[in-house]
Each structure stands twice: as C-alpha cells, then as structure tokens.
Backbone as CSV, one residue per row, in Angstrom:
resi,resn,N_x,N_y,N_z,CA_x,CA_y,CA_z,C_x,C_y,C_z
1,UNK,13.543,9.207,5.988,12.522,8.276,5.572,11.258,8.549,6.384
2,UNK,10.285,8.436,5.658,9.035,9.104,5.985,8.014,7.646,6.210
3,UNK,7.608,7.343,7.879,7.157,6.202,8.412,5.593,6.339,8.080
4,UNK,4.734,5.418,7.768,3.307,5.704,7.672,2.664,4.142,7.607
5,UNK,1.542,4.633,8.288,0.320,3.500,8.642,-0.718,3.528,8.054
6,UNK,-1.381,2.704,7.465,-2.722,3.142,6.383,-4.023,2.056,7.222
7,UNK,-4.915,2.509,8.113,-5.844,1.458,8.096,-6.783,0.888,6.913
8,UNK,-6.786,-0.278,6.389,-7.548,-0.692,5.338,-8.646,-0.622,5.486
9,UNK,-9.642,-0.841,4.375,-11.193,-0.582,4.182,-11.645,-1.827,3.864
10,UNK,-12.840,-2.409,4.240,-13.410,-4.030,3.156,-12.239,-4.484,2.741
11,UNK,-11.175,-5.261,3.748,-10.525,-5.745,3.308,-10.096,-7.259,4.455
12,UNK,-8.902,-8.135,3.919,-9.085,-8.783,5.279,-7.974,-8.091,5.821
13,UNK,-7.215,-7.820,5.616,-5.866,-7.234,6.020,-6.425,-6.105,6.825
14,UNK,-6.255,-5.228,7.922,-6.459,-4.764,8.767,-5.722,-3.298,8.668
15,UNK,-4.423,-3.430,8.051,-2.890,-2.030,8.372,-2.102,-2.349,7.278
16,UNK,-1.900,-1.360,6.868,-0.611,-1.745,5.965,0.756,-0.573,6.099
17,UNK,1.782,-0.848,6.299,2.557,-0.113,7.072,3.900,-0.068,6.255
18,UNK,4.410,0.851,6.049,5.366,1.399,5.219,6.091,2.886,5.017
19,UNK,7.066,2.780,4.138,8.093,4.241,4.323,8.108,4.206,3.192
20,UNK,8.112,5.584,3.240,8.317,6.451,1.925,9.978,7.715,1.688
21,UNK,10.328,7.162,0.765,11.705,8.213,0.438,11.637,8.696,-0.486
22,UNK,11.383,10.204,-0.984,11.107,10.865,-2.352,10.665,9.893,-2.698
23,UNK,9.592,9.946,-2.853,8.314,8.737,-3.682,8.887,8.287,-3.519
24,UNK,9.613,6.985,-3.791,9.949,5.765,-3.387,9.611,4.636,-2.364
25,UNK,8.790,3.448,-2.496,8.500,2.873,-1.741,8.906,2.108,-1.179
26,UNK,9.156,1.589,0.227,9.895,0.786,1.059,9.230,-0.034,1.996
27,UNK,9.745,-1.064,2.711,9.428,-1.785,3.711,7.828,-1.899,3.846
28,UNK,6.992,-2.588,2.978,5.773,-2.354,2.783,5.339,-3.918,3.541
29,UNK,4.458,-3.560,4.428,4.226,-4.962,5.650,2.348,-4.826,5.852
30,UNK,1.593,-6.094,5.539,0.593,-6.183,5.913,-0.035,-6.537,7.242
31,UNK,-1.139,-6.328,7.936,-1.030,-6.898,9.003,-2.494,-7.522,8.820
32,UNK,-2.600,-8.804,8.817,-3.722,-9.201,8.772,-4.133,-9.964,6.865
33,UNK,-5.049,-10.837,6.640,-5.288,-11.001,5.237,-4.641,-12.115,4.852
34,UNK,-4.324,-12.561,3.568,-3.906,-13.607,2.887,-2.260,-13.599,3.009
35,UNK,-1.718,-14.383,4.277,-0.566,-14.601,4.076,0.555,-15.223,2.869
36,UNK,0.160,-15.410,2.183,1.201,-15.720,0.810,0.900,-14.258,-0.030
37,UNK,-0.121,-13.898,-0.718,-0.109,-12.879,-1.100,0.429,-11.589,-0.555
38,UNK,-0.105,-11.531,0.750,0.483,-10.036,1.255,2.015,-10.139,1.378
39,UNK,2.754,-11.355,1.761,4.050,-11.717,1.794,5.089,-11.172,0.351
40,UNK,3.976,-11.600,-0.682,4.468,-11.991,-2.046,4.527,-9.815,-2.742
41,UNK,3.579,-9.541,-2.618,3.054,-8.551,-3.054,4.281,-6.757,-2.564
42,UNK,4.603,-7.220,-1.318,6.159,-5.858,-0.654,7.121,-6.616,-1.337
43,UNK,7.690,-7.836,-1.599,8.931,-7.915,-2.311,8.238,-7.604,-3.814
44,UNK,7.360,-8.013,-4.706,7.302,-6.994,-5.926,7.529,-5.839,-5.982
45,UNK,6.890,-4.812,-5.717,6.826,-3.398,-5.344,7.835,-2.950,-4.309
46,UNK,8.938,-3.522,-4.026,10.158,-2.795,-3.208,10.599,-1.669,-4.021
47,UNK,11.122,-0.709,-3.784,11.681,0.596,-4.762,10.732,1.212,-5.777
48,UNK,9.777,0.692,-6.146,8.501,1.388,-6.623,7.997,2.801,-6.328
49,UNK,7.906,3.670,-7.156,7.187,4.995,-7.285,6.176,4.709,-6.491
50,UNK,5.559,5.741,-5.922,3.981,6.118,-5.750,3.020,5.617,-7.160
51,UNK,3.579,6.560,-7.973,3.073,6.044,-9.282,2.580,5.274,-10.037
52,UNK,4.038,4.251,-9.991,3.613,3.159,-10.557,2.966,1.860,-9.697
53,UNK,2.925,2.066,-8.651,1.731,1.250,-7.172,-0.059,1.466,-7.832
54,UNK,0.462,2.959,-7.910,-0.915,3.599,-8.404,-1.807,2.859,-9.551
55,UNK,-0.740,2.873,-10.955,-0.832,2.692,-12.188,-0.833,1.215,-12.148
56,UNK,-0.592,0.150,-11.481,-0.414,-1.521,-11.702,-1.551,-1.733,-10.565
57,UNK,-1.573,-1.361,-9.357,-2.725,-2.119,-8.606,-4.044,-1.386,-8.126
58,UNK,-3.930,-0.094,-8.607,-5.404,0.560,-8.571,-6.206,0.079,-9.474
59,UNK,-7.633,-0.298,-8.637,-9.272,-1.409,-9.466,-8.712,-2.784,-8.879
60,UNK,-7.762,-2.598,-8.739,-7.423,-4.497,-8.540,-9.500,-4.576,-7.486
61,UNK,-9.830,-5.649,-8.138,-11.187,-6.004,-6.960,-10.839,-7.567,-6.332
62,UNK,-11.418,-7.672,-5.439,-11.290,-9.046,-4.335,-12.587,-9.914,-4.595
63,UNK,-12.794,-10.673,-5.128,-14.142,-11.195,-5.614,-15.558,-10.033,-5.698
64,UNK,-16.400,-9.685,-4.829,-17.474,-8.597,-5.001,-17.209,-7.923,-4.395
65,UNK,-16.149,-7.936,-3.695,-15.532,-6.301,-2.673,-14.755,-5.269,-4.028
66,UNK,-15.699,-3.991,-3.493,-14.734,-3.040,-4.220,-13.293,-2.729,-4.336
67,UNK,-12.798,-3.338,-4.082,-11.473,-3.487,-3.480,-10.537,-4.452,-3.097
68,UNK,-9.080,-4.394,-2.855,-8.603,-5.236,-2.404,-7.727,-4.768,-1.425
69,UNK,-6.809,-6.143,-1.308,-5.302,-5.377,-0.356,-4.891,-4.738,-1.241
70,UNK,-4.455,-4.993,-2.757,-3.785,-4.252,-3.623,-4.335,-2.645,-4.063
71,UNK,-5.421,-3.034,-4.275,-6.195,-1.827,-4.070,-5.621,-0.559,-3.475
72,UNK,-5.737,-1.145,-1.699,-5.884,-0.938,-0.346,-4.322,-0.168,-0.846
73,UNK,-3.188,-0.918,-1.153,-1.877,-0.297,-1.280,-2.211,0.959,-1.956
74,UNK,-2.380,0.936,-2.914,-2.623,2.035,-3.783,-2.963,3.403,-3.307
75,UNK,-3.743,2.858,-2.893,-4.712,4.032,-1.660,-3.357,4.571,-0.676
76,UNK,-2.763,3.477,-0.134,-2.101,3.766,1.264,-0.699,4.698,0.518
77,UNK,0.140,4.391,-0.732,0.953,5.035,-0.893,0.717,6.289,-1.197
78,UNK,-0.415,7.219,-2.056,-0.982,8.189,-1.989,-0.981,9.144,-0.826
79,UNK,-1.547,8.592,0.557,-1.816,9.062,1.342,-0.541,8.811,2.103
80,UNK,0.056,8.338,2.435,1.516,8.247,2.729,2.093,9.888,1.869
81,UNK,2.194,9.910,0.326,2.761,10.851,-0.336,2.383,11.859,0.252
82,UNK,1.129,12.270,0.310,-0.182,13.687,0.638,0.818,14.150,2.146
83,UNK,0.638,13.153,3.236,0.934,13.241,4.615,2.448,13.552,4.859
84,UNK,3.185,13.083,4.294,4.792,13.393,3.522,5.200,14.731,3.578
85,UNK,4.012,14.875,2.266,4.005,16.575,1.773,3.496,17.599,2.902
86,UNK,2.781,17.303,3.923,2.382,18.076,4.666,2.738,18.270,5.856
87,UNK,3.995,17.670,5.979,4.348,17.126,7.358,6.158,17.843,6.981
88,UNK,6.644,18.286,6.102,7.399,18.874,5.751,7.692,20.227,5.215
C-alpha cells in the first residue's frame, strides 16, 4: 500500500492524506476544513478508483473558490497515482 500526502490549494482543509492500492482508494483523512463534510466524503469514496474520484468530484467549486476539498481530492488521488508510478 502506497502512503501519500497532498497539501491543498484555496481550500479550508489544509492535507489530505491517504493510500493507494492498484488504483484503489483507501483511508482518505482530511486535516483541517468542514468537519461533517470532510468526515462524510472518505466513507463515500472508500474502495473507489482514481477514476471514478476523478469523474464524480472534479469542478466540484466552494462558493467563488475555484475549487474545493472535493476538488482538492481529485487532484490528490492523481498525484498519489503519478508518485505511485514513479516510485516503483
């Protein structure tokens, strides 16, 4: 299992921290941001592709921020995948 840290961008959440197993997404933990949502948001997406993280919460926007935490995930499992691939 492949451990990874994503610092967020314009967001309130700060880190978002998670493992990756052949794409597969795991143990996905916010640090910082809207505690019910970020809570709510790793038990949806438990066992989730890269993919489909990609395909359901990429554009998500946060009122006039380009972005969100969900966003922010999107971003982070990507780069989790990329760092994966290069680190093996």
């Amino acid at each position: 299992m492949f451990h990874y840290d994503y610092k967020t961008e314009n967001t309130c959440s700060q880190l978002i921290s998670l493992d990756l197993e052949d794409n597969i997404v795991h143990n996905v933990s916010f640090m910082g941001g809207c505690n019910g949502n970020l809570k709510a948001i790793p038990r949806l997406i438990e066992g989730w592709t890269v993919e489909e993280i990609e395909n359901k919460l990429s554009g998500v926007m946060c009122g006039r921020r380009q972005t969100s935490c969900a966003d922010q995930l999107a971003k982070a499992v990507r780069a989790a995948y990329e760092a994966e691939k290069q680190a093996s």
